[in-house]
C-alpha positions, 0 to 999 in steps of 0.5 A: 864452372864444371870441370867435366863440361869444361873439359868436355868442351876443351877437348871438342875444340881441341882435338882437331887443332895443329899445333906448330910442327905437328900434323894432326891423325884422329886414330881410334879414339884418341888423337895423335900428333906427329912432327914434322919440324925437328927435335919434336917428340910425338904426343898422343891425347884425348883418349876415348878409349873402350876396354875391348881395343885399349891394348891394342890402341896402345900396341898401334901407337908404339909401332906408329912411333917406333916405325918413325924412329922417335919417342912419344909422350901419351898424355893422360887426362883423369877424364880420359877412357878407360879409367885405369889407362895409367896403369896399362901405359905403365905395364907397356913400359912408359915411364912416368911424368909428374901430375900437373893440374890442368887448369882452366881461368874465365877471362872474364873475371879478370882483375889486374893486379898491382905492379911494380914500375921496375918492370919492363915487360916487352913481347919478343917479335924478332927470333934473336930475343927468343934466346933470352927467354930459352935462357930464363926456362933452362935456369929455372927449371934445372935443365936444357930445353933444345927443342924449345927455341925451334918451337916458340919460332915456329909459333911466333905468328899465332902466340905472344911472347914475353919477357920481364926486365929489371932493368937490362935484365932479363928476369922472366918469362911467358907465352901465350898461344892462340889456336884456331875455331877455340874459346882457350887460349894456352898459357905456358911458360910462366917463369920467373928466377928465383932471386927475383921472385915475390916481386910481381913479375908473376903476376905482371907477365900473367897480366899482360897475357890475359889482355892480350887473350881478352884483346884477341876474344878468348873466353878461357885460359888453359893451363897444364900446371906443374907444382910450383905453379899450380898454388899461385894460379889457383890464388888468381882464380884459376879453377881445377879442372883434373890432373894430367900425366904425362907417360913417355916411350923411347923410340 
């Protein structure tokens, strides 16, 4: 697996994808999405952007942004045009996120591993279990998530979502979704509490999500790791792909 081909064919299938809540603008060689359900915030991505217009592409997605009254966030991959577009967002006053690894796994090569039988793992279908699953993110991660409930209900119909139990329990959590016209599936939300960790929940969420991408056809699953995932797919046979940034502007 090359990472530059890889990522050449992720971003060629992807870039034209719409997300749930979003409408989808190819602007200038960049790709951008704006919201059209609430407490969504605007990304811009995948830019192939030459030197002589980068400040101006820059300038355009502020006002863009501005003019609708929200924030954004301009994710940036290391393969992304101009090299030192980091550093350009950073002087326009974007504030920087921390690096994840952007991660892609062949589906292929999946092997199941060992799994406890005090787990239960079930796929939430009905929007009152997404409450749980909201829960279990916001412990784990320290924070509140207001947006995310809205956005995994807009998304049920085209992702599968799951939550682990010990018991009647609620211990862990993690989605997959399904885009249209693309051999990558996206896996998010792998999370587990901290009491409950070294156990195999982890790994027996990550399971039943390769299954069900292989179930469906997938070729691929991509993932934007942060750093405390980021070791633990590497040991599943993810392969690096780059690093991704991602650099938010207030509205």
């Amino acid at each position: 697996m090359k990472p530059r081909e890889i990522f050449r064919q992720y971003v060629d299938e992807r870039k034209t994808a719409v997300p749930p809540g979003y409408k989808v603008d190819l602007v200038s060689d960049l790709t951008r999405y704006t919201p059209i359900a609430a407490a969504l915030d605007g990304i811009v991505t995948f830019s192939e952007l030459p030197n002589s217009s980068v400040d101006d592409a820059i300038t355009a997605q502020i006002d863009y942004f501005r003019g609708l009254g929200l924030p954004f966030e301009w994710k940036v991959y290391d393969f992304d045009t101009p090299s030192d577009l980091s550093e350009r967002l950073t002087a326009r006053g974007f504030e920087r996120g921390d690096n994840e690894g952007f991660l892609v796994y062949d589906v292929k090569a999946h092997a199941t591993s060992d799994r406890k039988s005090s787990i239960r793992i079930e796929r939430i279908i009905m929007p009152e279990g997404l409450h749980q699953v909201v829960a279990i993110q916001e412990e784990v991660w320290g924070r509140s998530f207001p947006w995310l409930e809205s956005s995994l209900l807009a998304s049920l119909s085209r992702s599968a979502v799951f939550c682990a139990y010990l018991g009647e329990a609620p211990v862990g959590t993690g989605w997959i979704e399904f885009p249209e016209d693309t051999a990558f599936a996206e896996l998010h939300g792998g999370a587990v509490l901290p009491a409950e960790r070294s156990d195999g929940i982890y790994s027996a969420l990550f399971d039943i999500r390769v299954a069900e991408a292989k179930r469906r056809g997938f070729d691929f699953l991509a993932v934007d790791a942060a750093p405390m995932s980021r070791p633990i797919l590497l040991k599943k046979g993810f392969t690096y792909i780059c690093d991704t940034i991602p650099f938010r502007k207030r509205g």
